[in-house]
C-alpha positions in Angstrom: 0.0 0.0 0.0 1.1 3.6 -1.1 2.1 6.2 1.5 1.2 10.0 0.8 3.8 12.3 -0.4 2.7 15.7 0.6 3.0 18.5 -1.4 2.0 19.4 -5.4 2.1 15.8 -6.9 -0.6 16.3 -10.0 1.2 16.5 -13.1 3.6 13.2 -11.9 4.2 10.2 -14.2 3.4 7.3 -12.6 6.5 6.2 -12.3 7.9 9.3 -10.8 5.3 9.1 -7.8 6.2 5.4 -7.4 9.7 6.4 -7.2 8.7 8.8 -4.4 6.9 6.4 -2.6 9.4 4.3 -2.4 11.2 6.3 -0.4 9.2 5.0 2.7 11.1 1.6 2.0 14.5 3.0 3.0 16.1 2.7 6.2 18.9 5.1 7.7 21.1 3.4 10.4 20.3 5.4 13.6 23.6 6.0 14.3 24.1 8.0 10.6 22.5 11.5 9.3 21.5 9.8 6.5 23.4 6.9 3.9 25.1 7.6 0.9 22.7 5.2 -1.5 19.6 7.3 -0.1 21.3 11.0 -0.7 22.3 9.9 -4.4 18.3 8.6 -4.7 17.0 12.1 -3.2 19.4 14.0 -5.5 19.0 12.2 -8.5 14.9 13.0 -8.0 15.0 16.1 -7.0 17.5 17.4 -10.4 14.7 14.8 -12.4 12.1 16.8 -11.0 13.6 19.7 -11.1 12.0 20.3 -7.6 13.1 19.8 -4.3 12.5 17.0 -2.2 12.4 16.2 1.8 12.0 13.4 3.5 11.7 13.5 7.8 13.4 10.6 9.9 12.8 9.5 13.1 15.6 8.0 15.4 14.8 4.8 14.4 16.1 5.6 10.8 12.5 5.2 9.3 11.7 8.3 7.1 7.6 9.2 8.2 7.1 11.7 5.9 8.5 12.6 2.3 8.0 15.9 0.9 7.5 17.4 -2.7 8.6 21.2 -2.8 8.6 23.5 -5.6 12.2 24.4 -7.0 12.8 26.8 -4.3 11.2 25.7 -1.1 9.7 22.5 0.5 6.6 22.9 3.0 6.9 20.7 5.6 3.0 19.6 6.6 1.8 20.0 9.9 3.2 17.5 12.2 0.8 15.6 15.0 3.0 14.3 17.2 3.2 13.8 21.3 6.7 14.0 21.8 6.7 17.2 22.7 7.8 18.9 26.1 10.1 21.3 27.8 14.1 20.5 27.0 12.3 17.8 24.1 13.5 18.4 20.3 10.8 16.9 18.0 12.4 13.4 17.6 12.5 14.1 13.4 15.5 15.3 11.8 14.5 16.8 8.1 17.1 16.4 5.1 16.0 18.1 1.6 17.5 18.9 -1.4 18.6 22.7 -2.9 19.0 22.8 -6.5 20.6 25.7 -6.9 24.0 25.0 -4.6 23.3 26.8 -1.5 23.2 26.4 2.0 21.3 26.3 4.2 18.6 29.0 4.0 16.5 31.5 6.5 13.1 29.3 5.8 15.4 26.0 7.2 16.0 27.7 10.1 13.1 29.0 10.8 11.6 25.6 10.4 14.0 24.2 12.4 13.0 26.4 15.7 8.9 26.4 15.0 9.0 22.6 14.7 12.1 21.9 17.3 13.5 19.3 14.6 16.5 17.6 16.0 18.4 19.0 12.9 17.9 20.5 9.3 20.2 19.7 6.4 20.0 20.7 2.8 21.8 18.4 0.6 23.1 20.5 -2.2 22.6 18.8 -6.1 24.6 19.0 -8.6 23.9 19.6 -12.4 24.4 15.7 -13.0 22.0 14.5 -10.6 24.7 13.3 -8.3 25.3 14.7 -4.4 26.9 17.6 -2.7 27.7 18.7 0.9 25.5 18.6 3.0 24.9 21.4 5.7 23.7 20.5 8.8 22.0 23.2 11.8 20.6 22.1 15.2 19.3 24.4 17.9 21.8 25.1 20.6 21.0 24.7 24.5 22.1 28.5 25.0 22.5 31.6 22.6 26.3 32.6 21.8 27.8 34.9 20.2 26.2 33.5 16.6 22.8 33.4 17.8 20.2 30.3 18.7 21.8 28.2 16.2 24.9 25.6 15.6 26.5 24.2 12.4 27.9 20.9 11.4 30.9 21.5 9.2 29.8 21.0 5.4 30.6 17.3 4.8 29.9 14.7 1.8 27.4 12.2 2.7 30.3 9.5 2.3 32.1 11.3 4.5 29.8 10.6 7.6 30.8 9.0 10.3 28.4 7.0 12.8 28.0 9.7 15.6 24.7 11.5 14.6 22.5 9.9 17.6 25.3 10.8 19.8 24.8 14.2 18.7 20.9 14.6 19.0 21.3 12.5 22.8 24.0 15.0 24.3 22.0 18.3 22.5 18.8 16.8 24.9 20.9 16.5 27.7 22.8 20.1 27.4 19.1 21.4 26.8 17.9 19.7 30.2 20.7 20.7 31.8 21.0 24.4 30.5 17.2 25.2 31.7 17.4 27.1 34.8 16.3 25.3 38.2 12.8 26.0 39.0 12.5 28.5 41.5 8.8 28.0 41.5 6.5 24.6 41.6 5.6 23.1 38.4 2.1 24.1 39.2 2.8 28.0 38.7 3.5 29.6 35.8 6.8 30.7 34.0 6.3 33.5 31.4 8.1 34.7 28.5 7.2 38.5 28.4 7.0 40.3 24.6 6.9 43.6 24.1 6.5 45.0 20.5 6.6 48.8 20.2 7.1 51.3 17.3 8.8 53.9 19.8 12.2 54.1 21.3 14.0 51.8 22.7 13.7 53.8 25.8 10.2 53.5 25.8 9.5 49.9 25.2 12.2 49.1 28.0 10.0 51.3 30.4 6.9 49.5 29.0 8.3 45.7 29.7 9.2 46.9 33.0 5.5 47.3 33.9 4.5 44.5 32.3 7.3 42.8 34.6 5.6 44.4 37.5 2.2 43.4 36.7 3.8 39.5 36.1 5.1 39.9 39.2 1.5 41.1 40.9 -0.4 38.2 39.2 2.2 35.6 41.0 4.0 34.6 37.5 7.9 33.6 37.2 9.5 35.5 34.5 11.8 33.6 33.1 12.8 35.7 29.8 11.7 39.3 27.8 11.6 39.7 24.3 11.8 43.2 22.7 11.2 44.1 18.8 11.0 47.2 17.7 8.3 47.4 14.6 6.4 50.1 12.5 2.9 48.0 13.5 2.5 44.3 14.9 2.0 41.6 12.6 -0.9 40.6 11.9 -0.7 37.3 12.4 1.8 36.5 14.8 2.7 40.3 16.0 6.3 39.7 16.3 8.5 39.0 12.6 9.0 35.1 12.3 12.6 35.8 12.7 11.9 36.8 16.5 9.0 34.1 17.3 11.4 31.8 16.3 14.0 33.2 19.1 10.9 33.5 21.4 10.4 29.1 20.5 13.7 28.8 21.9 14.0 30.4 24.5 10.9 28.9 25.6 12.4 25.7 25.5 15.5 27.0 26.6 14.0 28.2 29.6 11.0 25.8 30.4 8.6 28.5 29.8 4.3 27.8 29.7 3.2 30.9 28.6 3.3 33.6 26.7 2.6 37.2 27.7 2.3 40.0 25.3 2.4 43.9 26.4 -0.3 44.9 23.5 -4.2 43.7 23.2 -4.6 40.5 21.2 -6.5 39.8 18.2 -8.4 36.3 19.3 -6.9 35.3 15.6 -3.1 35.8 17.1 -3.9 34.1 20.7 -5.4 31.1 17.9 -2.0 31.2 15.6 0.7 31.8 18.2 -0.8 29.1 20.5 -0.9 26.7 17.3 3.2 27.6 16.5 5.1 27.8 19.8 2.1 25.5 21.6 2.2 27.6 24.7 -0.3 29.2 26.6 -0.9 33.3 24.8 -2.2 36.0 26.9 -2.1 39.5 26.4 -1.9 42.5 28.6 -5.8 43.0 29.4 -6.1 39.4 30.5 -3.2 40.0 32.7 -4.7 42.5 34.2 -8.8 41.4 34.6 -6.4 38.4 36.4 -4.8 40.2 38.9 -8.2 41.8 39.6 -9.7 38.8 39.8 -7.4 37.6 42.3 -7.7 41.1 44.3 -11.5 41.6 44.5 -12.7 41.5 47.9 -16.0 43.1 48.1 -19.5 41.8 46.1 -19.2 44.8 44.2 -15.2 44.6 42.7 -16.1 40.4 42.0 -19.1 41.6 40.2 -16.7 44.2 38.2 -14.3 42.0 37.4 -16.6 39.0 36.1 -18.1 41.5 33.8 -14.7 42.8 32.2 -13.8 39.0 31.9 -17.0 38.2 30.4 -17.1 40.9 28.3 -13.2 40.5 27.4 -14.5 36.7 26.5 -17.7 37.1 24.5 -15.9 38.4 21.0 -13.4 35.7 21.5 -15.4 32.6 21.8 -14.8 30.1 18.6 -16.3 26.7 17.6 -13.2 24.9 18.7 -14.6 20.9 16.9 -17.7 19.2 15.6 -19.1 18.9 19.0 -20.0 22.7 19.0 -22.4 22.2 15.8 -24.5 19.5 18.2 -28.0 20.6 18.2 -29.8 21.5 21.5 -33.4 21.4 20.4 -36.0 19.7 22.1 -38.4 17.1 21.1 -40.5 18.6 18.7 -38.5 21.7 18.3 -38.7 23.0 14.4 -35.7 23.9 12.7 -31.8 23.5 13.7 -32.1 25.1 16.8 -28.9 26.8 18.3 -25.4 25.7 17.8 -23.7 25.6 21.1 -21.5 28.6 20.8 -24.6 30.6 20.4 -26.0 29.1 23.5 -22.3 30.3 25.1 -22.9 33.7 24.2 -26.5 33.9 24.9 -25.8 32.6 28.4 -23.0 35.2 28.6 -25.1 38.1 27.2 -27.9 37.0 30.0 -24.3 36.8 32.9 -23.8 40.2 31.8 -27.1 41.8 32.2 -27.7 40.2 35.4 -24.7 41.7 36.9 -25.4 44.7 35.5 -28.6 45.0 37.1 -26.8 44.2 40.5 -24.3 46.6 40.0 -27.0 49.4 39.2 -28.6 48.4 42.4 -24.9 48.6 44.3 -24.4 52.3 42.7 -27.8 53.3 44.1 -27.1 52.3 47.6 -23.7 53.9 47.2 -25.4 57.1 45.7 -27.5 57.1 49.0 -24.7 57.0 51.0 -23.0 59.7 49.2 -26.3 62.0 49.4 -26.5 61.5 53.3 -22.9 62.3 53.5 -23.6 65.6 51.5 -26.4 66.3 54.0 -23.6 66.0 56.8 -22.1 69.0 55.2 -18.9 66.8 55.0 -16.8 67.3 52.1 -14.7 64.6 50.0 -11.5 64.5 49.0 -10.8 61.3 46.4 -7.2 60.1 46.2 -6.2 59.1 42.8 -3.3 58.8 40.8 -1.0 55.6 38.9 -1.2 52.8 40.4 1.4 51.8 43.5 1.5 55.2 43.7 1.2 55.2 47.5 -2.7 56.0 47.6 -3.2 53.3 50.3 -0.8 53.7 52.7 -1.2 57.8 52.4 -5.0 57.3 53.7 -3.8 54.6 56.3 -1.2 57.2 57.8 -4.1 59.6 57.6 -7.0 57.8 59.2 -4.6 55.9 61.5 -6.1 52.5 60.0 -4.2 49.6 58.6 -5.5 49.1 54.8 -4.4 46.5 52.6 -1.2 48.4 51.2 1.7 46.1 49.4 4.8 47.4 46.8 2.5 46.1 44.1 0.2 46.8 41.6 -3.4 47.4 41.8 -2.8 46.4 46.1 -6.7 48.6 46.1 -9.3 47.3 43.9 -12.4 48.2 46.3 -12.9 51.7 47.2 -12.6 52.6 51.1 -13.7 56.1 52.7 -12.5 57.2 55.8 -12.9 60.4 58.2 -9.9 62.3 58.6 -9.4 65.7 60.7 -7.8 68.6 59.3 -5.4 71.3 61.3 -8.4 73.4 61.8 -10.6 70.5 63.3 -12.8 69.9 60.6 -14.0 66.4 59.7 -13.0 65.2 55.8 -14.2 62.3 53.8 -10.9 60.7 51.8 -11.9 58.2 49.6 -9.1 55.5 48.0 -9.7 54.5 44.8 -8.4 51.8 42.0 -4.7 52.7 40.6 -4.9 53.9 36.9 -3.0 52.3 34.4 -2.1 53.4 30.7 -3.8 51.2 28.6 -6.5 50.7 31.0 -8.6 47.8 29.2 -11.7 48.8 27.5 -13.6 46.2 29.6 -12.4 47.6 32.9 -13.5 51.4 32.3 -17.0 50.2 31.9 -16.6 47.6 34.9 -15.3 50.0 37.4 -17.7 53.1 36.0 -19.5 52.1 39.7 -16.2 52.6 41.6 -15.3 55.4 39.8 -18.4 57.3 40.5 -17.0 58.6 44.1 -14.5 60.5 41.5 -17.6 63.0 39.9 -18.8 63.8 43.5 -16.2 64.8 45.1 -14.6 68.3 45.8 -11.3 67.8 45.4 -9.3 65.2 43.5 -5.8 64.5 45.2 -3.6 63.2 42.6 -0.7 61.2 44.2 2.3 60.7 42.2 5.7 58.3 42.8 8.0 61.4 42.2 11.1 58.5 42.8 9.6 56.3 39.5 12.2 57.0 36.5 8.8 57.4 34.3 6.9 59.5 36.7 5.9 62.3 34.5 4.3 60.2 31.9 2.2 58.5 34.8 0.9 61.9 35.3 0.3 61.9 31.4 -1.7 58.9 31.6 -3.7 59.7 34.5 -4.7 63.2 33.3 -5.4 61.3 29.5 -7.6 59.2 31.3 -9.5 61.7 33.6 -10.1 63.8 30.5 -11.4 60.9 28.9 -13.9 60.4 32.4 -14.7 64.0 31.6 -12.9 64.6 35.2 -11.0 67.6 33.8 -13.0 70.3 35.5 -12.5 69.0 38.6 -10.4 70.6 41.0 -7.0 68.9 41.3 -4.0 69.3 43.6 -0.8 67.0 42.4 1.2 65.7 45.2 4.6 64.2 44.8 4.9 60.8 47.4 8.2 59.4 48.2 10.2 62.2 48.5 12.7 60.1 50.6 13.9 58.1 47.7 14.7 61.8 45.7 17.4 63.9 46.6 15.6 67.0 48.6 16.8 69.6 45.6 15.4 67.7 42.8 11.7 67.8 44.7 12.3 71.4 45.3 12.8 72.3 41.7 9.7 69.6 41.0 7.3 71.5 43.4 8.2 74.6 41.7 7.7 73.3 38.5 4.8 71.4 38.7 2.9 74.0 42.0 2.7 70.8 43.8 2.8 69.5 47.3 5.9 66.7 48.4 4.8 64.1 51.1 5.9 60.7 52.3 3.3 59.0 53.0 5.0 56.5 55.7 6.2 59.5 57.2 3.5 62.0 58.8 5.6 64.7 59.8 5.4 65.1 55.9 1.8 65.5 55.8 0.9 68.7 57.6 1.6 71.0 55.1 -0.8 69.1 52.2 -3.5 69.1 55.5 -3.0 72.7 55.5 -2.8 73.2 51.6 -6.1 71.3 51.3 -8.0 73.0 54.2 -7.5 76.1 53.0 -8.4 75.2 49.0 -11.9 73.6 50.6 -12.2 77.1 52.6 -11.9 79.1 49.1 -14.5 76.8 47.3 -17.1 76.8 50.2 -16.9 80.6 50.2 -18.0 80.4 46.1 
């Protein structure tokens, strides 16, 4: 019985495709790249052909696959196979012809990384039909100073000797024993972080350092960063094939799971990426609606942060096999009924509304609150700024209480007001809220609208800003992009620069000038006075308009 050569066969004599298929017949030794008889029958097809021809080999020596290319390339199918795992190469080694003399070529390598063959040769033909060199890569266990990749030296197939399973054993073995230990258990997760960003370079380091950060946060092991600068993502696999293939190795390399990509997503990306490196995708939003989710104490921030996840879900549910085209029709039900992806959406659509309704109902009660406040005659001052900005701990040094306040991102998800007394006696609401972010996901805006609503009723926004973070002034960008965007910009606003310790004390002088704003410590509350007394008098001034 026939085996299938893949590739462009119409157009074949018969005898030519028999000849092909017989290549399934031939056995390599295991301990040899490949014989000489079988590299003078692949040459002497390929020039007859004038095409290209592969064939893949296990370790056993039996070839599983054999591959028609055009005169320039082969196309190696898409390859089902178990053996597959951190430190693993494939377990295939591929050896094809070039026609034209050359080595081997950018698509071999490329091939080589995306499938994790144990090697790639091109065996170069000659105009007679008879043999060349062959050139031989394999991936190494660690980059050098040439890159991801090693070379065999150019050799004539009769010039082999019986040491090519020694080869492919000790490459598994450096590769095992290469990866890093595990500082973590096998059940968390070690990340790759890529960052893809038409700016600086200045910029998209500043950028992977808060994707770092939010890793961190979400209780993921970074174990590697890719950056690539680019005019625009691709849009398939957003990084060049050049670099995904580095990001492949390093992945095995580094017995990295997943993926995590500083830029939003296309669910047609998260579908392709997954499929090439087979490694867990997320992107930036889902790192963040997971931090949430792990943060969300109160009824209302769960109910938040199911609906951005729900919502961040709904556009990117898929028929994944036949079994979502089962019909869910009852007896007697007339026509096809719904598909069940539809029936995943509709019961997502019906999540959604649900917890909006319980949110509305939520925002009332905390409307009420806010009304019988304003009846107190107290007035509110909301905290806000980027978050770890200090927000927490500069209420808990305030009210004397002992908030929830860590070095990390988003530590405050769930709003918290507190009564604080000012140098002239009188009782002030502060009100913590959420840290912004640039980039703040579309899905959490309209989540945390609720939270956010403490922001339009109160008299005063505080915006607190870590004066000691190298990128401080475009945190203050992003947090006044995204209050303009909340239509907050007409509320009154006092910037305050936190963690003056950490900045020598001329550099805040010049910044207070600069900027008109107050410098605090917020662990230290000798700082605090004059931002009490700065705040006191701007409430006198609006209560006397």
């Amino acid at each position: 019985m026939s085996r299938t050569v893949y590739g462009e066969t119409r157009g074949l004599a018969p005898s030519e495709r028999r000849a092909l298929e017989r290549l399934y017949r031939r056995r390599v030794p295991p301990d040899y790249l490949i014989t000489h008889e079988l590299s003078r029958e692949l040459a002497h097809l390929s020039r007859t052909l004038n095409r290209q021809v592969g064939i893949l080999v296990n370790r056993r020596g039996e070839i599983e696959y054999v591959i028609l290319g055009s005169y320039h390339q082969i196309v190696i199918p898409e390859i089902a196979r178990a053996r597959k795992g951190p430190g693993r190469l494939l377990g295939l080694r591929c050896i094809h012809t070039h026609l034209s003399h050359e080595g081997l070529d950018r698509d071999d390598l490329l091939d080589l990384a995306f499938l994790r063959l144990d090697t790639m040769t091109a065996l170069e033909v000659r105009d007679d039909g008879l043999p060349g060199r062959l050139h031989t890569a394999y991936l190494l266990p660690r980059r050098d100073e040439n890159g991801y990749y090693g070379y065999l030296d150019p050799l004539y197939p009769w010039e082999l000797r019986g040491d090519y399973r020694e080869l492919v054993e000790s490459l598994e073995e450096e590769l095992e024993r290469s990866r890093p230990l595990k500082e973590v258990s096998d059940r968390e997760d070690r990340a790759l972080l890529v960052a893809v960003h038409p700016g600086p370079r200045v910029l998209m380091e500043e950028r992977m350092a808060e994707l770092r950060e939010l890793a961190r946060t979400a209780g993921v092991a970074v174990v590697g960063e890719v950056l690539q600068r680019r005019p625009a993502p691709d849009p398939r696999y957003v990084v060049g094939k050049g670099k995904l293939s580095e990001i492949i190795i390093q992945a095995m390399q580094t017995s990295a799971n997943l993926l995590i990509f500083d830029g939003e997503l296309s669910p047609s990306q998260v579908r392709a990426l997954t499929e090439i490196t087979d490694l867990r995708v997320i992107d930036r939003t889902q790192l963040i609606l997971d931090i949430f989710a792990q943060r969300a104490r109160s009824r209302e921030g769960k109910i938040q942060v199911e609906m951005a996840q729900l919502r961040y879900m709904l556009p990117r549910l898929r028929a994944k096999d036949d079994a979502f085209s089962r019909l869910t029709g009852g007896i007697g039900g007339r026509g096809p009924g719904e598909t069940k992806l539809e029936v995943d959406r509709r019961r997502i659509r019906e999540r959604i509304a649900r917890l909006e309704k319980e949110l509305r109902e939520i925002s009332r009660q905390r409307s009420l609150r806010r009304k019988r406040r304003r009846r107190q005659g107290l007035p509110v001052v909301a905290i806000i700024g980027y978050t770890n900005a200090g927000k927490t701990t500069l209420l808990n040094t305030l009210s004397r209480e002992d908030f929830l306040a860590e070095d990390r991102l988003f530590a405050t998800l769930d709003p918290a007001t507190r009564r604080v007394r000012l140098p002239d006696g009188r009782v002030t609401l502060f009100t913590d809220t959420v840290g912004f972010i640039r980039d703040l996901p579309g899905e959490l805006k309209k989540a945390f609208q609720a939270t956010l609503e403490e922001l339009y009723e109160a008299d005063l926004l505080l915006h607190l800003v870590d004066v000691s973070h190298p990128h401080f002034e475009e945190h203050i960008e992003a947090v006044e992009e995204l209050l303009e965007e909340m239509e907050l910009t007409f509320t009154d606003r006092l910037l305050v620069f936190n963690k003056i310790d950490l900045v020598p004390p001329e550099e805040v002088r010049a910044l207070q000038n600069r900027y008109q704003a107050e410098a605090i410590s917020a662990i230290n509350p000798e700082t605090l006075p004059p931002l009490l007394s700065r705040i006191a008098t701007f409430l006198d001034k609006k209560q006397a308009t």
